[in-house]
C-alpha positions as CSV (number, residue, x, y, z in Angstrom):
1,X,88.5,89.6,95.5
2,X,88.3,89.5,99.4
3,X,86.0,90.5,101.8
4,X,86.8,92.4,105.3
5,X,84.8,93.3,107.8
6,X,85.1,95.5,110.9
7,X,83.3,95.4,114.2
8,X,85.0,98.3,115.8
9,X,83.7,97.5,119.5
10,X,85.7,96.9,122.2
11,X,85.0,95.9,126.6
12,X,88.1,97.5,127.0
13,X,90.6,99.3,124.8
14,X,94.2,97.6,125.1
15,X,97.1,99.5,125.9
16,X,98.8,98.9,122.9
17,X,96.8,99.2,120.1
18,X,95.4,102.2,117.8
19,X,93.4,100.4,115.7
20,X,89.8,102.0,115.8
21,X,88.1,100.5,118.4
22,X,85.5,101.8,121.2
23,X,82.9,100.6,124.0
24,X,79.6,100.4,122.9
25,X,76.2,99.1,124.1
26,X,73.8,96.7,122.5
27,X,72.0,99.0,120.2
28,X,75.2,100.4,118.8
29,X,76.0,97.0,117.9
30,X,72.5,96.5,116.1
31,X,73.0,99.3,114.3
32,X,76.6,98.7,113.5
33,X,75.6,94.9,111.6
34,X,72.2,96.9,109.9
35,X,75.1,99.8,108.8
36,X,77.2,96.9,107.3
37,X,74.8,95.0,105.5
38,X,73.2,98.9,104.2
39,X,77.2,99.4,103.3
40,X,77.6,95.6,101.6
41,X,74.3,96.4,99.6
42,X,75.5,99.9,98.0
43,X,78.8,97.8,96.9
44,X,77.8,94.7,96.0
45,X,79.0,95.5,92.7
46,X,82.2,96.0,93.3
47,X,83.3,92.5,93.7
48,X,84.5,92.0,90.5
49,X,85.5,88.7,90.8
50,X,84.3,85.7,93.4
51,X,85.0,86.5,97.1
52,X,88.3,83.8,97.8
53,X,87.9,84.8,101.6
54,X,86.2,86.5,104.5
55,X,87.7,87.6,107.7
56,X,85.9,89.7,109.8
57,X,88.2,91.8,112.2
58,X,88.4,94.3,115.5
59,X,88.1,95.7,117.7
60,X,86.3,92.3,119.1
61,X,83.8,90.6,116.9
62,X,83.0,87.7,119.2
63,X,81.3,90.7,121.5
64,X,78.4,90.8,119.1
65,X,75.5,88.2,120.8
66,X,75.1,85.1,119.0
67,X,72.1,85.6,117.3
68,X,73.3,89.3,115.8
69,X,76.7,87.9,114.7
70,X,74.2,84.9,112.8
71,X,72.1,88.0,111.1
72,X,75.5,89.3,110.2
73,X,76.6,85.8,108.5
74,X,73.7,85.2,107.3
75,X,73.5,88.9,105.0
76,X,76.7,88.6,104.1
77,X,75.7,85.3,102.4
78,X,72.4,86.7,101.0
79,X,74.4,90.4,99.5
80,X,78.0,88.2,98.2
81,X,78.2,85.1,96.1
82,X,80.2,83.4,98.9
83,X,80.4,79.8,97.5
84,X,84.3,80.0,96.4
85,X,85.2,81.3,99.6
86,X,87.9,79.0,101.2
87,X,89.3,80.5,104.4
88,X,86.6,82.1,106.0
89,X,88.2,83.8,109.4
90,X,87.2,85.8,112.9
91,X,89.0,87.2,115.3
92,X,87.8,86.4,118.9
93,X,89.0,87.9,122.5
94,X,89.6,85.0,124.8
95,X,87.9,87.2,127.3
96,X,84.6,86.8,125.6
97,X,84.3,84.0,123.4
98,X,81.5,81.2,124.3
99,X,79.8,78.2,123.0
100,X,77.1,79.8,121.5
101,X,78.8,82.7,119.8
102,X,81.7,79.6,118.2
103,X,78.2,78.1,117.2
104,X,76.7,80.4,115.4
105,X,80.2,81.5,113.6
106,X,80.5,77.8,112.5
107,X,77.2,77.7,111.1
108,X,77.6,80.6,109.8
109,X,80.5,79.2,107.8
110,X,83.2,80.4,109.7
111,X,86.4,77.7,109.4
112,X,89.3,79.9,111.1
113,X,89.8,81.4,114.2
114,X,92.2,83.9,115.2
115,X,93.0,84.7,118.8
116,X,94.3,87.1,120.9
117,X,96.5,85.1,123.3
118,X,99.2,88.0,123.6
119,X,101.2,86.8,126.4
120,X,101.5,83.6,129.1
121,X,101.9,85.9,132.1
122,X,99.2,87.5,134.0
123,X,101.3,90.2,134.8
124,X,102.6,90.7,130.8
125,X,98.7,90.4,129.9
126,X,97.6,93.3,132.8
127,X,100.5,95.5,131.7
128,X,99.2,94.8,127.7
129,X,95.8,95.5,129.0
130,X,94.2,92.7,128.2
131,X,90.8,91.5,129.7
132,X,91.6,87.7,130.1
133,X,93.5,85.4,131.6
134,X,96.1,82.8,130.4
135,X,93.5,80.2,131.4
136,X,91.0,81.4,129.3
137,X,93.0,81.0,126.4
138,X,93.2,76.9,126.7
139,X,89.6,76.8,127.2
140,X,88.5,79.4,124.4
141,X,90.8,76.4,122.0
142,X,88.7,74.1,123.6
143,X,85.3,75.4,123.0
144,X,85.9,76.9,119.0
145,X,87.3,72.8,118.7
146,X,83.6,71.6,120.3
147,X,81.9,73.8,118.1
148,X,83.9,72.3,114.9
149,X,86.7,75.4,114.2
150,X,89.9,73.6,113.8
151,X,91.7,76.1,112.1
152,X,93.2,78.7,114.7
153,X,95.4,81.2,115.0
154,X,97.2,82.5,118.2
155,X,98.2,85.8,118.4
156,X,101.5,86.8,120.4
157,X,103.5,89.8,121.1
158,X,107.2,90.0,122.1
159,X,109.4,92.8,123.0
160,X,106.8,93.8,125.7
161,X,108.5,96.1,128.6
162,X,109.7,93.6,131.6
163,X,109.5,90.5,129.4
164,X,112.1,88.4,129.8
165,X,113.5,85.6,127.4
166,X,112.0,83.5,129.9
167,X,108.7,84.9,129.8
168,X,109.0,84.7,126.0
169,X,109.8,81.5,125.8
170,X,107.3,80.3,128.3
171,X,104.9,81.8,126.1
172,X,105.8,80.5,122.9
173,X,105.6,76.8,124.5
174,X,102.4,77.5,126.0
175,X,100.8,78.6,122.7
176,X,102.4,75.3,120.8
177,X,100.8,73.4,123.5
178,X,97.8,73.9,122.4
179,X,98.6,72.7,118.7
180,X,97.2,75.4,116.5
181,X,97.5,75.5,112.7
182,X,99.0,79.2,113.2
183,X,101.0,81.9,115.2
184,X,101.6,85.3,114.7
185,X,104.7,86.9,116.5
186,X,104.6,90.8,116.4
187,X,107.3,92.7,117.8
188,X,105.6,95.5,119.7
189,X,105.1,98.9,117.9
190,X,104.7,101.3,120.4
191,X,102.1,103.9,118.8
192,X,102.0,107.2,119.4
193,X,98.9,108.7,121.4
194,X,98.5,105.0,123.6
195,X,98.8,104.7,127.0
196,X,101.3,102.6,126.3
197,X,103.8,104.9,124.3
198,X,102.9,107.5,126.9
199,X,104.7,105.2,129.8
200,X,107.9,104.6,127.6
201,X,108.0,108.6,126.7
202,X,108.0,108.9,130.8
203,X,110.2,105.9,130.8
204,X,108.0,104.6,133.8
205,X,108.4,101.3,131.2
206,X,111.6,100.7,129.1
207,X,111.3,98.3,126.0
208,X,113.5,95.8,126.0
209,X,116.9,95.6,124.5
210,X,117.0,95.2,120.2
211,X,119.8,92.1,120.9
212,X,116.9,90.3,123.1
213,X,114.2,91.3,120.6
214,X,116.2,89.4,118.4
215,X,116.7,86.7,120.3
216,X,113.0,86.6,120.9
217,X,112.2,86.2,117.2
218,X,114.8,83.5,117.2
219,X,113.4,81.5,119.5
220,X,110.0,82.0,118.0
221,X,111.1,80.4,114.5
222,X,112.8,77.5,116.8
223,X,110.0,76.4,118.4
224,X,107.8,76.9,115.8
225,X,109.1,74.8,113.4
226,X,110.2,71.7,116.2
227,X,106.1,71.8,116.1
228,X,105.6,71.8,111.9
229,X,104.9,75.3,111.9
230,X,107.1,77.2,109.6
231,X,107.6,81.1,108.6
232,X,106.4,82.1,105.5
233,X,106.0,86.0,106.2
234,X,108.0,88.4,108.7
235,X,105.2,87.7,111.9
236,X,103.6,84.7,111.0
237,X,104.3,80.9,111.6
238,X,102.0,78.0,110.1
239,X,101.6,74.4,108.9
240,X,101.7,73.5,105.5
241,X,98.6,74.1,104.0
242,X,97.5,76.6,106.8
243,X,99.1,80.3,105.7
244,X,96.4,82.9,106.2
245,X,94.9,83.2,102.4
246,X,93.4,86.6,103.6
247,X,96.5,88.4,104.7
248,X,98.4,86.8,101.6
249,X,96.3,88.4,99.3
250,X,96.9,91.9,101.1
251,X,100.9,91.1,100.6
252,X,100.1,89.8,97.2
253,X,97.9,92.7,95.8
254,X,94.7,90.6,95.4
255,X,91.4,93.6,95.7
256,X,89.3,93.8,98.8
257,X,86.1,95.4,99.8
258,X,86.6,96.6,103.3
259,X,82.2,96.8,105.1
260,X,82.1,99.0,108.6
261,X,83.6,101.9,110.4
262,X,87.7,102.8,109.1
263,X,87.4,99.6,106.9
264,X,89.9,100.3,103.9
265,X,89.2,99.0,100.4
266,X,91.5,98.3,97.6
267,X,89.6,98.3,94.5
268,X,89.7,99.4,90.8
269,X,92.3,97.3,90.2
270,X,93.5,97.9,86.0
271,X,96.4,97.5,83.9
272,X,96.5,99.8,80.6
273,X,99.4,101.6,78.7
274,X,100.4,103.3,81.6
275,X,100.8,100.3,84.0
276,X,98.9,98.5,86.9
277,X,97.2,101.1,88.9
278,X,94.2,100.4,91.4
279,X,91.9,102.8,94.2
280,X,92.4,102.7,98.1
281,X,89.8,104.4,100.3
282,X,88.9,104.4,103.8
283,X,85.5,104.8,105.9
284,X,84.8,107.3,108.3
285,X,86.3,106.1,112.0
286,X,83.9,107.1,114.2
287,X,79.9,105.5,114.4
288,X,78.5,108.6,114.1
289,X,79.9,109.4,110.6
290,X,80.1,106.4,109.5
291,X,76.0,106.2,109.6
292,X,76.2,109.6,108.0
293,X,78.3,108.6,105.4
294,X,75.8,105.5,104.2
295,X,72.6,108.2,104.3
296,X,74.5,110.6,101.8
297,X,75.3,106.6,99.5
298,X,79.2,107.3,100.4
299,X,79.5,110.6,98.3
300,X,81.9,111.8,101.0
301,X,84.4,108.4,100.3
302,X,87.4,109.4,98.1
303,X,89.4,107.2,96.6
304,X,93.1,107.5,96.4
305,X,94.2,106.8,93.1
306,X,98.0,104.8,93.8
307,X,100.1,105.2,91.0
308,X,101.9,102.8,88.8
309,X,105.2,103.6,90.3
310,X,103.6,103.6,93.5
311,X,102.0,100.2,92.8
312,X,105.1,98.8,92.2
313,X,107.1,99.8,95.1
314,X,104.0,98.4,97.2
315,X,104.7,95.0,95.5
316,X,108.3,95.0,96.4
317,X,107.9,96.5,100.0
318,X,105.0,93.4,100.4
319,X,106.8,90.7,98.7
320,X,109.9,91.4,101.0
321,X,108.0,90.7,103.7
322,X,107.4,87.2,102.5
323,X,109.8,84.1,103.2
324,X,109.4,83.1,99.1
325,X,110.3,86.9,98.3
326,X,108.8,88.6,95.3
327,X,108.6,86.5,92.0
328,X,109.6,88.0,89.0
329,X,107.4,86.2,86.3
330,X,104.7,87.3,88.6
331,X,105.9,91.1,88.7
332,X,106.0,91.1,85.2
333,X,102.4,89.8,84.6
334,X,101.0,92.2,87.3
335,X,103.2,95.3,85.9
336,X,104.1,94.7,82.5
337,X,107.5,95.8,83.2
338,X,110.3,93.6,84.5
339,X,111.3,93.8,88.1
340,X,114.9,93.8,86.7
341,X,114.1,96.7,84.9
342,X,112.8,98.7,87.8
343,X,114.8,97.8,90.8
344,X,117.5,95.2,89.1
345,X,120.7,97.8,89.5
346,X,119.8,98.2,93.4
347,X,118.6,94.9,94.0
348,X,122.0,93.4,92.7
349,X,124.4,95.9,95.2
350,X,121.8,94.3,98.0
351,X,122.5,91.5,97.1
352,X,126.3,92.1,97.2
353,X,125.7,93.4,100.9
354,X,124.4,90.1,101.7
355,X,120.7,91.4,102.2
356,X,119.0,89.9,99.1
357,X,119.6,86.5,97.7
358,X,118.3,85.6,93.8
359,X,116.7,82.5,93.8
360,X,114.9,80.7,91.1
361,X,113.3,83.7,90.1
362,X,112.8,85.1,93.6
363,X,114.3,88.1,95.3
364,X,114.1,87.3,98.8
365,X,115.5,89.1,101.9
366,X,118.1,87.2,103.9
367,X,118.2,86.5,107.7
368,X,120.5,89.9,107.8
369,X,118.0,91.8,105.4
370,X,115.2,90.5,107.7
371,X,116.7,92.0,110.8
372,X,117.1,95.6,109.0
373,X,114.4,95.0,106.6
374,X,113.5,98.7,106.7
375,X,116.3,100.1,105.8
376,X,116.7,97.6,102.6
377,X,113.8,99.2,101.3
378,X,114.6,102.8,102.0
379,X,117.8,101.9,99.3
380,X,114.5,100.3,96.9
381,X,112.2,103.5,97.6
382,X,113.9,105.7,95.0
383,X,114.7,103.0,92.4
């Protein structure tokens, strides 16, 4: 079982991104922390199993002052039996992020930290619009290392409008530079109803060309590994040892309580007669209902039952996205049913294609599945 939780505030909304995110003064973020520990009360029981991990997720957690981010820790602690807890992350904004916050996350027990470098040019990061500089990044290593957080992660984005290979590549050695454990290298999704996706519908900004996406994520697994940091899923690059525990359990399957406003959950997790089943739900996404929500003991929160057949394809969709593939003694433990029985026929004409290789009882995408990944799972979605 794994624990997430979402501080939804942001100084400024990037350009970019539609997660759920929005200003917000001091009180709100009082009374966001007293919401989440009310929330992490009502479901206590729902870990039904020792929390493995933490990570606590934004908008911008490191916003929250010191001493309210400690209050936070510290009820987490009190409401969840967090002694088998491993990997315990945060997200941070290089923008805001300072010695006391990093010490009162360590203390806290916070061991990982995840960054939002995007870029290494001023100009990429006010076109992204990002807060901070490419400064700031270096010396936000520097402090979370002071304060005892070895264990980071650098965020990156490529296929940004205007950036070059260059710039790319300039970012890629700026971020190894600084020796983290971790990188994550998203190809920008331009979502609908962002400023951003707004400028490439006026085509005011053009993305760049698929060919030099490509090459971007090339380069990315090239430097990465001349520095010991290897890919083990689609966007992410670490040392041995250091894969993200968190996000492998969501690509795995493993149940999480989600604690705060639009938080998902994955929960209910069986396996009977009719096969392995489990309950998603979602919070309320804005403040307002969020509180209202928690008065009425989250009566209005309904879960969406996914279906065995559904549960399956999730596995295979997930696993794909993984270097090491999907396993099948591990299918077949979760499902009861053999992944050859329920995808074998169309998984072997893949494999003919040259998009899935069989490997010691792995299915794995190759580097041709990986460039067209989504259309190797449209051929698995009706299997």
């Amino acid at each position: 079982m794994e624990l997430y939780v979402h501080i939804p505030f942001c100084r400024k909304k990037c350009r970019y991104c539609a997660f759920v995110s929005f200003p917000g003064r001091e009180d709100d973020y009082e009374k966001t922390v007293e919401l989440i520990l009310r929330e992490a009360r009502l479901r206590r029981n729902e870990a039904s199993e020792p929390i493995s991990s933490v990570y606590i997720g934004g908008g911008t957690p490191s916003l929250l002052p010191p001493a309210l981010f400690s209050r936070l820790l510290r009820g987490l602690n009190d409401i969840f039996d967090l002694s088998a807890v491993a990997e315990f992350t945060s997200e941070a904004n290089p923008g805001t992020v300072t010695a006391p916050w990093l010490d009162a996350a360590a203390a806290g027990g916070v061991n990982r930290l995840s960054l939002g470098m995007q870029a290494g040019q001023e100009r990429l990061l006010r076109l992204l619009g990002r807060i901070h500089t490419v400064e700031q990044v270096g010396e936000s290593v520097s402090l979370a290392r002071r304060a005892g957080i070895m264990n980071l992660n650098l965020d990156l984005i490529f296929g940004v409008p205007t950036q070059t290979l260059r710039d790319w590549e300039e970012t890629l050695d700026l971020a190894l530079s600084l020796e983290p454990c971790h990188i994550s290298a998203y190809g920008l999704i331009p979502e609908e109803g962002t400023p951003l996706f707004e400028d490439l519908e006026r085509e005011s900004l053009l993305l760049p060309d698929p060919d030099l996406e490509r090459e971007m994520y090339t380069a990315a697994k090239r430097k990465a590994a001349a520095r010991g940091l290897y890919p083990y899923e689609v966007s992410n690059f670490a040392k041995k040892g250091y894969e993200c525990a968190h996000n492998l359990g969501y690509w795995t399957q493993v149940p999480y309580i989600g604690l705060g406003v639009s938080a998902a959950s994955m929960t209910d997790v069986h396996l009977d007669q009719n096969g392995f089943s489990y309950a998603r739900s979602v919070n309320p996404d804005t403040l307002e209902a969020y509180e209202q929500s928690l008065r009425n003991q989250r009566a209005d929160i309904s879960p969406e039952r996914i279906s065995p057949a559904d549960a399956r394809f999730e596995t295979v969709m997930l696993g794909l996205r993984l270097y090491r593939g999907v396993n099948e003694a591990d299918f077949l433990r979760m499902h009861g049913v053999s992944l050859s029985s329920c995808y074998g026929e169309k998984m072997r004409a893949l494999e003919k294609q040259g998009l899935l290789i069989h490997d010691r009882g792995f299915w794995k995408l190759t580097n041709r599945g990986f460039d067209i990944q989504n259309s190797v799972l449209v051929e698995l979605l009706d299997s």
